[in-house]
Residue frames relative to the residue before (quaternion, step in Angstrom):
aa qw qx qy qz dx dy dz
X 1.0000 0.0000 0.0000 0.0000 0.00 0.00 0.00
X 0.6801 0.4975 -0.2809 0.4594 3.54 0.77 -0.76
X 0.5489 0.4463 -0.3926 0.5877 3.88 1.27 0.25
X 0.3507 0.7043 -0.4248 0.4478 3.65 1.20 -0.67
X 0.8126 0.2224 -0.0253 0.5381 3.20 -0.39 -2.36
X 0.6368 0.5005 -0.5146 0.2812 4.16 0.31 0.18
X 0.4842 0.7894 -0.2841 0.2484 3.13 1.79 -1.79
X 0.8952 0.1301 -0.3049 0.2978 3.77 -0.12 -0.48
X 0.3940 0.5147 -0.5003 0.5741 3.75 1.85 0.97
X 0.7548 0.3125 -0.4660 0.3396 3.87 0.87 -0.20
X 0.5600 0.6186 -0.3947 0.3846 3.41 1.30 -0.32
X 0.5582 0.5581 -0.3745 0.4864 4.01 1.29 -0.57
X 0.6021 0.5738 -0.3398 0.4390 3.75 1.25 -0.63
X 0.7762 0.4214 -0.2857 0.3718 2.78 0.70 -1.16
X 0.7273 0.5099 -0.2419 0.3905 3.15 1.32 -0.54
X 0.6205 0.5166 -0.3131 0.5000 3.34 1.74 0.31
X 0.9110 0.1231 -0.0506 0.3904 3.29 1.49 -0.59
X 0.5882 -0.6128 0.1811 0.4957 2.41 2.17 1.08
X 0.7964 -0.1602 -0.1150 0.5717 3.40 0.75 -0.24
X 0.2457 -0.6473 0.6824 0.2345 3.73 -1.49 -0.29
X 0.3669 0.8383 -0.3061 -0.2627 3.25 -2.01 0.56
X 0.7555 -0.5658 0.2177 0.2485 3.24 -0.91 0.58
X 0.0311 -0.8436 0.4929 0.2107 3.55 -0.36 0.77
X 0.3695 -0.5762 0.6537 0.3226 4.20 -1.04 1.19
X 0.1059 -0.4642 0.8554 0.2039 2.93 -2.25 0.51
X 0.2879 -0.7360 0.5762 0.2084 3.72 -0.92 1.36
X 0.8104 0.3213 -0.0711 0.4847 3.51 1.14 -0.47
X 0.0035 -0.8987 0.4376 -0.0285 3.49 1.24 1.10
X 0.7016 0.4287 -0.3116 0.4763 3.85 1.16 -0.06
X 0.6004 0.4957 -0.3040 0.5490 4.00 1.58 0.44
X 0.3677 -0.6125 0.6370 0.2895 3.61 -0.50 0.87
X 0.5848 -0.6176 0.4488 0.2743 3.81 -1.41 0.08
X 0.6382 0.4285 -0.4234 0.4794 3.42 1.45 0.09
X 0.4561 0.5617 -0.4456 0.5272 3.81 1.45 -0.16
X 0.6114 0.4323 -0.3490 0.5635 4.37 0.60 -1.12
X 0.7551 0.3805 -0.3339 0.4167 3.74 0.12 -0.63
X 0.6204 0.4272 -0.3371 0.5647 3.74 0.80 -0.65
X 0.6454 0.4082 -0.4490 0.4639 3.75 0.39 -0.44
X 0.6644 0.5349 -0.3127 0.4179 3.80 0.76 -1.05
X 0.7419 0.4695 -0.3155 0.3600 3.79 1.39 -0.48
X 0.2631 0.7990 -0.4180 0.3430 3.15 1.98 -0.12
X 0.3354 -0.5894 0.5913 0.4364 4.19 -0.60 0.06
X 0.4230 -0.7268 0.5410 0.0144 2.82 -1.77 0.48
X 0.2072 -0.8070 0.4572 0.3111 3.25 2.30 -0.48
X 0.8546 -0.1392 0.2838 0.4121 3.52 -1.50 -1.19
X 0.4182 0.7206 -0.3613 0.4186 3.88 1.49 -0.56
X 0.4400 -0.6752 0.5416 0.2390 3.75 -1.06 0.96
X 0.5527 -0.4098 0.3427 0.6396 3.62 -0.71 0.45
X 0.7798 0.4859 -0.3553 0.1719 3.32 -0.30 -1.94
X 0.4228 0.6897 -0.3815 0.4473 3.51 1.62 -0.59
X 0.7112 0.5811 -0.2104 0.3351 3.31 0.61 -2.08
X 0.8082 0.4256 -0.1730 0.3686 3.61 1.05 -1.50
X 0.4345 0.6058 -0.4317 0.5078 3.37 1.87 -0.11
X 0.8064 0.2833 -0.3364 0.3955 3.08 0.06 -1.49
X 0.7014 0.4253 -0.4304 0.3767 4.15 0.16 -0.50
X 0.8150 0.3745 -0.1550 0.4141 3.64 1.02 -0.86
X 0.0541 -0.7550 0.5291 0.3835 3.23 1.50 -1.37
X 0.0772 0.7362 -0.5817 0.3372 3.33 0.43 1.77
X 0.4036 0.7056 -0.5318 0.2378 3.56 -0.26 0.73
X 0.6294 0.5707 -0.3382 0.4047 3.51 -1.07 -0.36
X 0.7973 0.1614 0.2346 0.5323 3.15 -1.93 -1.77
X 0.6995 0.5996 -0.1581 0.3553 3.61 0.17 -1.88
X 0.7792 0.3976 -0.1076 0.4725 3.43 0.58 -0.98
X 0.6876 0.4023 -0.2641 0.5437 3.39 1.40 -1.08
X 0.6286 0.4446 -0.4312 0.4703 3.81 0.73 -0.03
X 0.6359 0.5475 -0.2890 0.4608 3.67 0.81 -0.80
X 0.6685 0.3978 -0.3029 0.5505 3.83 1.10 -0.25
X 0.7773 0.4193 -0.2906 0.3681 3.32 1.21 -0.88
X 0.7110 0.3994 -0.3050 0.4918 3.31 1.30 -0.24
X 0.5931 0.5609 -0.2607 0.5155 4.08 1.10 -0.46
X 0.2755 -0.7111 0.6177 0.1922 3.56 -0.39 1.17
X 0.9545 -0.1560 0.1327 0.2166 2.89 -2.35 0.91
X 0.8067 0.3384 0.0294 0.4836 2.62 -0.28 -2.13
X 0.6762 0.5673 -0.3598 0.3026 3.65 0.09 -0.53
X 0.6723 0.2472 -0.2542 0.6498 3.64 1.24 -0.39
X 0.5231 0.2588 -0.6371 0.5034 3.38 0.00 2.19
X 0.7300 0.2121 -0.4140 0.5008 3.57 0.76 0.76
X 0.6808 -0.5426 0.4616 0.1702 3.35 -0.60 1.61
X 0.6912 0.4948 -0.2470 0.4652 3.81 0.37 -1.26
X 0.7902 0.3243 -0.2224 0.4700 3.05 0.18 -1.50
X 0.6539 0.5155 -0.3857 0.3974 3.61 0.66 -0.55
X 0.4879 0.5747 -0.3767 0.5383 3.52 1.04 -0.92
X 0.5774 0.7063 -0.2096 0.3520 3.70 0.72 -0.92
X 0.6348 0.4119 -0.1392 0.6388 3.33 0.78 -1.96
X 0.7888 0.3529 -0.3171 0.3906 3.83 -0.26 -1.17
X 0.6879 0.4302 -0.4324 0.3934 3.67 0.86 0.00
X 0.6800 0.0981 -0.0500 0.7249 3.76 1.26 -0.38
X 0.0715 -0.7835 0.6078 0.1075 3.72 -0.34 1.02
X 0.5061 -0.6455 0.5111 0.2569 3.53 -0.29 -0.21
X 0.2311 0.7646 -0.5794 0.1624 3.57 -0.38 0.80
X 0.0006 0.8047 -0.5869 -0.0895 3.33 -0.63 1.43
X 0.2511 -0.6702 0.6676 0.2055 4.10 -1.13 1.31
X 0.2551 -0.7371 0.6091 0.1437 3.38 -1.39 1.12
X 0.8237 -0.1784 0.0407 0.5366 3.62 1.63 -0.12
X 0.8640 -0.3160 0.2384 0.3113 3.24 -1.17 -0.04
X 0.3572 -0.7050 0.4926 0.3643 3.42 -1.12 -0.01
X 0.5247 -0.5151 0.4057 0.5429 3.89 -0.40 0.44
X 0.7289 -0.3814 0.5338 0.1957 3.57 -1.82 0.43
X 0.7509 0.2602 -0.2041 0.5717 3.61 1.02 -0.91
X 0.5655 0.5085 -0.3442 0.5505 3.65 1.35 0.27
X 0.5943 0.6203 -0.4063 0.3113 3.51 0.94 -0.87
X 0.1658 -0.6992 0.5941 0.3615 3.78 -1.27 0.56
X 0.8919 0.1086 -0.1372 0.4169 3.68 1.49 0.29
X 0.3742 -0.7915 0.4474 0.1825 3.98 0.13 0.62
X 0.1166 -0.7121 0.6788 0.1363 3.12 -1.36 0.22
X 0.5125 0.5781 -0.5155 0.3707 3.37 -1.19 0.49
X 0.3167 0.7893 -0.5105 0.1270 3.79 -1.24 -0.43
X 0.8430 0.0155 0.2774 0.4607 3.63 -1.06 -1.11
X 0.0190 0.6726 -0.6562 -0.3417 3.89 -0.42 -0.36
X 0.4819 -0.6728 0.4724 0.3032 3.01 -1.19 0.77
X 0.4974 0.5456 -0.5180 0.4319 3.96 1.58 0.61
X 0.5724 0.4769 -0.5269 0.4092 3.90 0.85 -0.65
X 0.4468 0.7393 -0.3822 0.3283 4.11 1.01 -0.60
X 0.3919 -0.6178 0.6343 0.2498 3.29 -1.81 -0.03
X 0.6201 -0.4279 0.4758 0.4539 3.28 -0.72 -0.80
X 0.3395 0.7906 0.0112 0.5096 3.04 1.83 -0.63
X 0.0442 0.7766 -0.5566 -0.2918 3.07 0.23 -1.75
X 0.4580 0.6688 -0.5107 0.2866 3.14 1.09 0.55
X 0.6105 -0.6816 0.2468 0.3192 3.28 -1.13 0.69
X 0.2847 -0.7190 0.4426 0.4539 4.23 0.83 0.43
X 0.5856 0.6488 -0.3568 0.3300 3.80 0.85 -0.34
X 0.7615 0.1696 0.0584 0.6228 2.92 1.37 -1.60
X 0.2284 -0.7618 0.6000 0.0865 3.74 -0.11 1.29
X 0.8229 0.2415 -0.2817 0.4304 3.47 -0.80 1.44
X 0.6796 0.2754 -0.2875 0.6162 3.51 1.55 0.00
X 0.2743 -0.7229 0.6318 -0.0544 3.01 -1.15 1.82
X 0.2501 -0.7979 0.5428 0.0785 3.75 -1.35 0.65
X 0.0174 -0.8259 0.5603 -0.0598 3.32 -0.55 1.12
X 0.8833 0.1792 -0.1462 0.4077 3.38 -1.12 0.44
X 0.7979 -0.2996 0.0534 0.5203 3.61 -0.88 -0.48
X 0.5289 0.5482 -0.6033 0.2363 3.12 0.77 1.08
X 0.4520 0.7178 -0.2764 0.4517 3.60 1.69 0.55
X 0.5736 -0.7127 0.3644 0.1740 3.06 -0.95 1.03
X 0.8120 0.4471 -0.2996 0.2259 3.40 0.66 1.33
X 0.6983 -0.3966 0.3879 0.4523 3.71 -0.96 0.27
X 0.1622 0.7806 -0.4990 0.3396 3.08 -1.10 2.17
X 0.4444 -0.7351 0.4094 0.3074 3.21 -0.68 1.05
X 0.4178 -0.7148 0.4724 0.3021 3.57 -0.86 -0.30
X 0.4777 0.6499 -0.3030 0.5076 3.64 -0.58 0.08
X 0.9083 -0.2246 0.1894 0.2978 3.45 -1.30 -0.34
X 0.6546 0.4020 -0.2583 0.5858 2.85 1.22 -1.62
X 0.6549 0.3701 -0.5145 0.4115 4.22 -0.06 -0.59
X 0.5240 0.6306 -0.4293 0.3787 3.99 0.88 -0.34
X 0.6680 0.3055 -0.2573 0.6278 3.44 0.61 -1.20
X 0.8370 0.1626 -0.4824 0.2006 3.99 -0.38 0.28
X 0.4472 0.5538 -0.5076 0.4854 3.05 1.31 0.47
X 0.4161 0.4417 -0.5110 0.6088 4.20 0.90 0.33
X 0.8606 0.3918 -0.1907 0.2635 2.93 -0.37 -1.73
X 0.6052 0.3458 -0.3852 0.6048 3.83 1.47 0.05
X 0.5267 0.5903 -0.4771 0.3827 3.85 0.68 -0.10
């Protein structure tokens, strides 16, 4: 949901500056001196990724963005890693295609409109749902206002 309500300030970035980005907290319930003190714990013979399961329960999704975005060096210093997992970096260079999309933006303005929703262009054709110009979850809730504007 929180890409939902970001999605058309990151999509204007991208379209002004070619790209936009986003920083992940992988661990949004651990201040960064609790992720760093766990990360200084030894680790003994254990592989990092071992290390961050067992102190964080980093693994998965979590683990495969943190390696893919966090250079080399950085996850032999505890700080700087503690760093990456509190604001990862993620840079979006653009959209997903239209036939990829689980939702769109764009449509009707709601100035060519009445009050109405009819269209002031076209007396007698009225617009309702995702044919309207706006930012919307998907699912249920865009069902009920595309009813509930119909």
């Amino acid at each position: 949901s929180l890409i939902y309500a970001l999605s058309a300030p990151i999509r204007e970035a991208i379209n002004l500056n070619g790209s936009a980005t986003i920083h992940l907290d992988l661990l949004p319930g651990k201040p960064v001196d609790k992720v760093q003190a766990a990360l200084s714990k030894p680790r003994g013979s254990r592989s990092m990724s071992k290390h961050l399961h067992s102190q964080l329960g980093i693994d998965g999704v979590k683990a495969a963005l943190l390696r893919e975005l966090t250079p080399a060096d950085c996850f032999s210093d505890p700080a700087l890693l503690a760093k990456a997992i509190k604001a990862l970096p993620l840079t979006l260079v653009k959209t997903r295609p239209l036939d990829e999309a689980i939702s769109s933006a764009g449509g009707v303005t709601f100035e060519s409109m009445d009050e109405r929703l009819m269209l002031k262009q076209l007396p007698g054709v009225f617009c309702a749902g995702e044919m309207l110009d706006w930012e919307a979850p998907t699912g249920g809730y865009l069902l009920t206002a595309c009813f509930a504007s119909g």
